[in-house]
C-alpha positions in Angstrom: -121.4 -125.5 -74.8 -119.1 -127.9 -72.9 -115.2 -126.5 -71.7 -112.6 -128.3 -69.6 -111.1 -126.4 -66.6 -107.8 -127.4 -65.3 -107.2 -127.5 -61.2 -106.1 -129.5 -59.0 -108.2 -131.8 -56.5 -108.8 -129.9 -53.9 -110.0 -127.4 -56.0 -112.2 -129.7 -57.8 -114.0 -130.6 -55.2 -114.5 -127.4 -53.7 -116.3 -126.0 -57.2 -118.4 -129.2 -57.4 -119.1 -129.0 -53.4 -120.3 -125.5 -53.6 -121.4 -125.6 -57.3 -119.3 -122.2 -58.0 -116.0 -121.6 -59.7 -114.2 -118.4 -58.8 -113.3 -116.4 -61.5 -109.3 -115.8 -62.3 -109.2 -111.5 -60.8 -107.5 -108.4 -62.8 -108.1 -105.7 -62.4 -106.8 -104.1 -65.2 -106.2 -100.2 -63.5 -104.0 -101.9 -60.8 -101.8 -102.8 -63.6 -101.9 -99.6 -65.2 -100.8 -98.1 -62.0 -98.3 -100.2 -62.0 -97.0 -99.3 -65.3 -97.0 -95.6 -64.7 -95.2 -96.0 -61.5 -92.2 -98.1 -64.0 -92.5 -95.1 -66.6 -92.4 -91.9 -64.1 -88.8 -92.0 -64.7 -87.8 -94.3 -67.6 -89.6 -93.9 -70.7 -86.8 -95.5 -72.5 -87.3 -98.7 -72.0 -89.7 -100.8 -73.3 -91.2 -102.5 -70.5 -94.8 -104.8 -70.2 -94.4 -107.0 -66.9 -96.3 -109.7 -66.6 -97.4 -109.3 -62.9 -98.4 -106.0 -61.1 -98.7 -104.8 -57.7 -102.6 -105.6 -56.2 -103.4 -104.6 -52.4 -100.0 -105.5 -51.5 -99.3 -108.5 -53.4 -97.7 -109.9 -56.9 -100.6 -111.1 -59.0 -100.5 -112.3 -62.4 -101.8 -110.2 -65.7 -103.9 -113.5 -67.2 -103.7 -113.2 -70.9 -107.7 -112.4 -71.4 -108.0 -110.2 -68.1 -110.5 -111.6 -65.4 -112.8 -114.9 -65.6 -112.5 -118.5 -65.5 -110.3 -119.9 -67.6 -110.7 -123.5 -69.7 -110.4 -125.1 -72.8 -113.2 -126.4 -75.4 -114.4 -129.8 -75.2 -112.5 -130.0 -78.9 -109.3 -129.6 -76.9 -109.5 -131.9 -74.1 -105.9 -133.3 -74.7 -104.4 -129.7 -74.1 -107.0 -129.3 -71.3 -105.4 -132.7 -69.7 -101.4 -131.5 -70.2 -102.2 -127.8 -69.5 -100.1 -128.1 -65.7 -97.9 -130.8 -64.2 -99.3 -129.4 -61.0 -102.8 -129.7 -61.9 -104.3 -132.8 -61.4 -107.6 -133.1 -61.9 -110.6 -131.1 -65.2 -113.8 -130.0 -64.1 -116.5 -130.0 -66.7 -118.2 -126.6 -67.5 -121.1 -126.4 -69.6 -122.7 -123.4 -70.2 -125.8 -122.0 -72.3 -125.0 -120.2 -75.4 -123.4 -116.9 -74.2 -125.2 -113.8 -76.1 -122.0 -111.8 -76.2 -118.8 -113.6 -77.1 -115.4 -112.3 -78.9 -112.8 -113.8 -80.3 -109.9 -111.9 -80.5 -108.1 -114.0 -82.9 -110.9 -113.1 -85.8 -109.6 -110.0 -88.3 -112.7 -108.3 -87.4 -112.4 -108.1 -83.8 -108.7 -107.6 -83.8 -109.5 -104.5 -86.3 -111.9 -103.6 -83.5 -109.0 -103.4 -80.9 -107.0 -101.7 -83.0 -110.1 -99.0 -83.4 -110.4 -98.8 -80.0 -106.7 -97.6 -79.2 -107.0 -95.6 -81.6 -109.9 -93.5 -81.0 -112.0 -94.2 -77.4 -108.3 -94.9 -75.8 -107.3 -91.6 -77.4 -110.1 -89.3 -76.1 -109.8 -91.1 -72.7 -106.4 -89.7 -72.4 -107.8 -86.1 -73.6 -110.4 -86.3 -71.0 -108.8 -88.1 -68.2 -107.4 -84.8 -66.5 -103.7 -86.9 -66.6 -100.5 -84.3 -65.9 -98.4 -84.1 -68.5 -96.1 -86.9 -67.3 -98.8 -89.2 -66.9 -100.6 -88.3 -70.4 -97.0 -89.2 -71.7 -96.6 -92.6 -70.0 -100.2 -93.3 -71.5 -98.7 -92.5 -75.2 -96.4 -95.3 -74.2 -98.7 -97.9 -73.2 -100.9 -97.0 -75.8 -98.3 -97.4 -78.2 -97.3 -100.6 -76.7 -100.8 -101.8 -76.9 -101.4 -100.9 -80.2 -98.0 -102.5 -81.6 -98.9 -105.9 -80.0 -102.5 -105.7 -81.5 -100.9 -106.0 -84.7 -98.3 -108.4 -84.2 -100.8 -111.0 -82.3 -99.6 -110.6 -79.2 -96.6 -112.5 -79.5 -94.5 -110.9 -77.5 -96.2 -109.6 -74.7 -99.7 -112.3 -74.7 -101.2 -110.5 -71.8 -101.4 -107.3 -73.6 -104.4 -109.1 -74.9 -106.1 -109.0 -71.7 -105.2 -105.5 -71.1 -107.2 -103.9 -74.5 -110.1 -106.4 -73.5 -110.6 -105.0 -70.0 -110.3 -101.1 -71.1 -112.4 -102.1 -74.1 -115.1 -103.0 -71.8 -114.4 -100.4 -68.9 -114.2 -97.1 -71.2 -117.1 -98.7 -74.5 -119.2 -100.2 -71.6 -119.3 -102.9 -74.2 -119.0 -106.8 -72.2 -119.0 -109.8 -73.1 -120.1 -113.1 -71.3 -117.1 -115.4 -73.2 -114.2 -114.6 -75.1 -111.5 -116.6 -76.9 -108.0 -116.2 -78.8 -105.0 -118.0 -80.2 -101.9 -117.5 -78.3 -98.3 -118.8 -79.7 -96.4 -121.0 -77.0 -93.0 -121.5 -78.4 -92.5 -117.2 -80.2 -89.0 -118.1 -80.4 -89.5 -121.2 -83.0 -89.2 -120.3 -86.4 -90.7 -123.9 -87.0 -92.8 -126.2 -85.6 -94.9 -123.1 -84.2 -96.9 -124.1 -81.3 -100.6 -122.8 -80.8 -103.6 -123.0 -77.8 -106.7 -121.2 -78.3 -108.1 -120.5 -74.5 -111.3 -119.6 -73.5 -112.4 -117.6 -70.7 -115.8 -117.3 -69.2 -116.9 -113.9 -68.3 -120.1 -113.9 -66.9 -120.6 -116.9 -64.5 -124.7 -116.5 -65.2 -123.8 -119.1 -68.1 -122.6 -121.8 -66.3 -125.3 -124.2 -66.0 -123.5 -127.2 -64.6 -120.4 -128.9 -63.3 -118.8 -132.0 -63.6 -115.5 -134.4 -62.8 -114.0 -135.5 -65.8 
């Protein structure tokens, strides 16, 4: 399989130099930390950020949790206009993964849904959580569950969120994963759409290349 991966030059040269591309991190109980610290006192409000507090920093919640992040060769366009900043597409190719989801697919999204529903459910029976906490959890889980259903259009990185406790509490993982994100949820018309891939397990990668 071939993917684009947008970066700038520097970076570029780097992956082709040392023939490795660091993986996007999230680290998807960070964030929930996060979230329970927002909710200890406010469960009112509605609230999905979309960065979180890591070992003293502001990091970003990437919309399909941690991995390296590109574009299929069928989208090299998008792949080119992803970032003004970025100046530069490395080439990945990669051998068929043996586990890949796409979350866009009706059977995969019902297999989120599933998940919050049941595994995320007896996680929060088990967890030894106070009763604030276990409450907070309803919330999130609630959250979770309601942009499952609606696509993630409101809160995209929600989709990364379900992926990462998928894996972490079904022990379930997957080497590539994919799924359509809306741009532009505020157009009633002219709806725009990206599908972005990201690469999970790095094992797969077979080669590099400057585009």
């Amino acid at each position: 399989m071939k993917f684009y991966h947008s970066t700038k030059v520097s970076a570029a040269m780097k992956i082709l130099r040392d023939n490795h591309i660091k993986q996007s991190d999230f680290d998807v109980w960070d964030y929930l930390s996060t979230l329970l610290d927002l909710y200890e006192y406010n469960k009112e409000e509605e609230r999905f950020p979309m960065n979180y507090r890591r070992r003293r920093r502001t990091v970003p919640a990437y919309y399909l949790g941690k991995g390296v992040y590109c574009f299929h060769e069928s989208d090299y366009e998008k792949a080119k206009c992803y970032d003004d900043d970025h100046d530069a597409l490395i080439e990945i190719i990669t051998d068929e993964p043996s586990t890949y989801i796409n979350l866009s697919s009706p059977e995969n999204k019902e297999k989120m849904i599933s998940f919050l529903e049941n595994e995320f459910v007896v996680f929060l029976e088990i967890g030894g959580f106070t009763p604030n906490e276990r409450e907070s959890y309803e919330l999130i889980r609630k959250i979770l569950l309601k942009s499952a259903k609606e696509d993630h259009i409101r809160f995209p990185h929600a989709a990364g969120v379900i992926l990462e406790l998928y894996t972490e509490l079904t022990g379930d993982s997957f080497q590539l994963a994919s799924s359509i994100f809306v741009l532009n949820p505020a157009e009633k018309e002219d709806i725009k759409k990206d599908e972005y891939f990201v690469i999970k397990d790095n094992s797969i990668i077979t080669q590099f290349g400057y585009v």
